[in-house]
TORDO-763837 format. One record per residue (C-alpha): residue in one letter; z, y, x. Coordinates in steps of 0.5 Angstrom, whole numbers, plus 500, padded with zeros to 3 digits. Layout:
N
aZYX/...
//
This chain:
405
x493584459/x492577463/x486573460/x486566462/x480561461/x479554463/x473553464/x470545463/x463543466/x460537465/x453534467/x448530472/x450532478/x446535484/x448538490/x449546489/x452546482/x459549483/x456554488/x452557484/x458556478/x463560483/x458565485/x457568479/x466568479/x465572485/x461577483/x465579478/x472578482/x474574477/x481569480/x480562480/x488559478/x486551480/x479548480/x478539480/x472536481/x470528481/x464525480/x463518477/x456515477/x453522479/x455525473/x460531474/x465534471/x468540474/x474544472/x476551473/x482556470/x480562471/x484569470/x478575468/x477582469/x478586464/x475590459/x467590459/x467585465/x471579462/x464577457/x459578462/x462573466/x463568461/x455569458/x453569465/x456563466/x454559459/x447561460/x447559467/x450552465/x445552460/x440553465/x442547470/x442542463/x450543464/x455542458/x460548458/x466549454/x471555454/x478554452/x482561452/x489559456/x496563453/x501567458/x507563456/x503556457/x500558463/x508560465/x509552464/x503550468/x506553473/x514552472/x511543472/x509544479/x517542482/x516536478/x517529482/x511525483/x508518485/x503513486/x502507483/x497503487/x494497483/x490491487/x486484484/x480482485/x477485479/x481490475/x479490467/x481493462/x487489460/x490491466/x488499465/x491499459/x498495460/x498499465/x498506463/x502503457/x508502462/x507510465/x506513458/x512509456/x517512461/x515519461/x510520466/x503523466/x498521471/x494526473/x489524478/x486517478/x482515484/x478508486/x481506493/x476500494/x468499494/x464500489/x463493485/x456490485/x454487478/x451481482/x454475481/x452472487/x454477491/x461477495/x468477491/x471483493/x477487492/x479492486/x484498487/x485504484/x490509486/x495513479/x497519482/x503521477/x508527475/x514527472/x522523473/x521516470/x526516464/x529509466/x525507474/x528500474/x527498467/x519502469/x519497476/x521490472/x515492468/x511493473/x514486476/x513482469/x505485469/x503483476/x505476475/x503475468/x496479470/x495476476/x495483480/x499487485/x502494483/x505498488/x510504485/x512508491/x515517490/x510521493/x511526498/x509528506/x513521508/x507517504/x502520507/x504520515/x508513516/x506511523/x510505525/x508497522/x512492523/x511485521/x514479521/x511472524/x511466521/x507466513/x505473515/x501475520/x501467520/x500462516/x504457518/x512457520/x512455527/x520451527/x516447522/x510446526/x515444533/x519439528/x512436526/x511435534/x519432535/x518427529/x523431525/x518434520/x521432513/x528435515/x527441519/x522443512/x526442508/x532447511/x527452512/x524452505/x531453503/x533458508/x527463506/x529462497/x535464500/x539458499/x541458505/x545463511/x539464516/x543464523/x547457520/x540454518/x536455523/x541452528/x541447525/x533446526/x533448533/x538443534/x533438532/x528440537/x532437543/x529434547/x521437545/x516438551/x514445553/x507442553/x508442545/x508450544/x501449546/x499444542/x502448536/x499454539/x492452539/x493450531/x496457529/x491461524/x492469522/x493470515/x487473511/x486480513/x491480519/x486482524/x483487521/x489489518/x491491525/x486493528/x485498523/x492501524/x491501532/x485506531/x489510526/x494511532/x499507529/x504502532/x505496531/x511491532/x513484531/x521482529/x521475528/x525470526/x521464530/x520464537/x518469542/x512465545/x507465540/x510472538/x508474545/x500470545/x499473538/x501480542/x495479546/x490477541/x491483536/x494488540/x501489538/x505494542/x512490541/x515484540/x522481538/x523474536/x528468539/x527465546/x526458546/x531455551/x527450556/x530447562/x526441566/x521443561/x524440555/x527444549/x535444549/x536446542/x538453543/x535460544/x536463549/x541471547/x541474540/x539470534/x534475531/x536474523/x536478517/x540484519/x537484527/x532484524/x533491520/x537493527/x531492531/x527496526/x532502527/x531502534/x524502534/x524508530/x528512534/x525510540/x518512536/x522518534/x520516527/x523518521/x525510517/x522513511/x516513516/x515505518/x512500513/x516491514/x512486511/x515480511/x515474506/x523471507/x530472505/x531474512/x526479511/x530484506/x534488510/x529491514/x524491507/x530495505/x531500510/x524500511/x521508507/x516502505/x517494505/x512490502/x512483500/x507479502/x505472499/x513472498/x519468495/x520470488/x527471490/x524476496/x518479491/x524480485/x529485490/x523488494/x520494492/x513493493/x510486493/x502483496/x501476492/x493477490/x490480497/x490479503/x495483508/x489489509/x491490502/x497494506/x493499508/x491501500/x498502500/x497507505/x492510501/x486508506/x480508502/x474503504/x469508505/x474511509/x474505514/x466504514/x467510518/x472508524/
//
């Protein structure tokens, strides 16, 4: 008859502990079933389900392994685990799993609590909890930097869109980003970012800043903000602004040009994806001008974005070709992921617009990033509290990870 033990070890950490822990294992050919391990503050804590030999054997190997413990200055304890339970644990495998990343400047208690409140709630079992972001220094002089820790999840929600609303209300009442994705080989291999342009990768919107030059400031604002709430249709609003641009020098792209500034964490945010091997592409409903200047500064493999039409160097108040809307934008995407050879559960969107929904949609993952509260409602994962490097949390990738690249 099978004997099944769970063996949990706690204790100061050093190097060797598990080594020495297993060896006794092995000697006794004892069957290691499932092993975890983590450490927090140097203090470990290692678990182990063991299946034992039988007869005279099974209690040399648990003396063996209590005096070596007691040894080392390590707490073990022996929990004898039933046939029939073991047979749940292994059926429990085929379960759905998820992650959830949260992210804010210093994620407390309060925000630990609401959230397990809300997976408990629903169902699910967290599993594994993991620290993506660095260690936090004590000193209140140092640096602020960012929180972020990873909820590894098992288990079908019992209701996923009430569990999302949930997450929805608590990032904006608490001020933090929570990020509820389905776990599979897809999450861990996405190999295609594409970004939109104005209020993304930049801070500014560009038709804004032209109208400002053409001394049409106050009215093409007013369209574009309706435009990006969703007010308004995108194609219908935005010739409506370009007509307002007639007559603008070409000179002035490189005024404006000159006052553009990247988003927080843009640049960092993609040279990091460039040296993991991704590629990277610009779908924009602004002007392919800037799109392609900002191409050169960071390295984007791909640009699509309207072509201003200029004729005796002054703007006609129409694009040259297609309007890049909402829907070629999601078109553009799909383009880019067969020429990638991608799956689109393989490519992340980030965007902040109303014209941006589509492509976040058809994304496997779509972010919001500083968005519209029309566009943080309907997308599923939404950036309002870090910079756009909080992506790459999304993608699982830990600072200590980066410091190596």
């Amino acid at each position: 008859m099978k004997e099944i033990i769970l063996v949990n070890v706690v204790g100061n950490d050093r190097p060797g502990l598990t080594a020495l822990l297993t060896d006794i294992l092995a000697r006794y050919e004892a069957e290691v079933l499932d092993i975890g391990q983590a450490v927090i503050h140097d203090h470990l804590s290692l678990g182990m389900l063991i299946d034992l030999p039988d007869g005279e054997k099974s209690y040399q190997v648990l003396k063996e392994l209590l005096f070596k413990a007691h040894e080392l200055g390590l707490n073990i304890r022996f929990t004898p685990i039933t046939v029939d339970e073991y047979g749940k644990w292994v059926a429990a495998q085929g379960q759905e799993r998820h992650v959830v990343t949260m992210l804010a400047p210093r994620i407390t208690a309060k925000h630990l609590a609401r959230l397990s409140e809300i997976i408990a709630s629903n169902g699910l079992n967290i599993e594994k909890i993991a620290r993506l972001s660095g260690r936090i220094p004590l000193d209140e002089d140092a640096p602020q930097v960012a929180s972020c820790m990873e909820f590894s999840l098992i288990g079908t929600p019992q209701d996923k869109e009430r569990m999302r609303a949930d997450f929805v209300v608590m990032a904006r009442t608490m001020e933090v980003d929570v990020a509820f994705q389905a776990e599979g080989m897809f999450r861990r291999n996405r190999r295609l970012v594409v970004f939109d342009m104005d209020s993304t990768l930049i801070q500014q919107e560009v038709i804004d800043e032209l109208a400002m030059e053409a001394g049409v400031g106050d009215q093409v604002k007013e369209i574009t903000e309706a435009a990006m709430r969703g007010e308004l249709d995108f194609k219908g609003s935005f010739t409506r602004r370009l007509a307002l641009l007639e007559g603008l020098s070409q000179e002035k792209l490189d005024v404006v040009a000159a006052r553009l500034v990247l988003t927080d964490g843009a640049e960092r945010l993609v040279r990091t994806l460039k040296r993991l091997g991704y590629k990277t592409a610009i779908l924009s409903g602004g002007f392919g001008y800037f799109g392609k200047i900002l191409q050169e500064q960071l390295g984007i493999d791909y640009v699509f974005a309207n072509e201003l039409e200029i004729v005796d160097g002054k703007a006609t108040g129409r694009v040259s070709g297609e309007i890049v809307d909402g829907q070629r934008k999601a078109d553009l995407l799909r383009i880019l992921a067969q020429t990638e050879r991608l799956s689109l559960e393989q490519v992340v969107a980030v965007g902040d617009g109303a014209n941006d929904l589509p492509m976040l949609a058809l994304a496997g993952l779509g972010i919001a990033f500083h968005a519209k509260p029309l566009v943080k409602e309907k997308a599923r994962q939404a950036i309002s509290f870090h910079g756009l490097d909080g992506v790459l949390y999304l993608l699982g990738v830990r600072d200590r990870e980066l410091a190596t690249l």
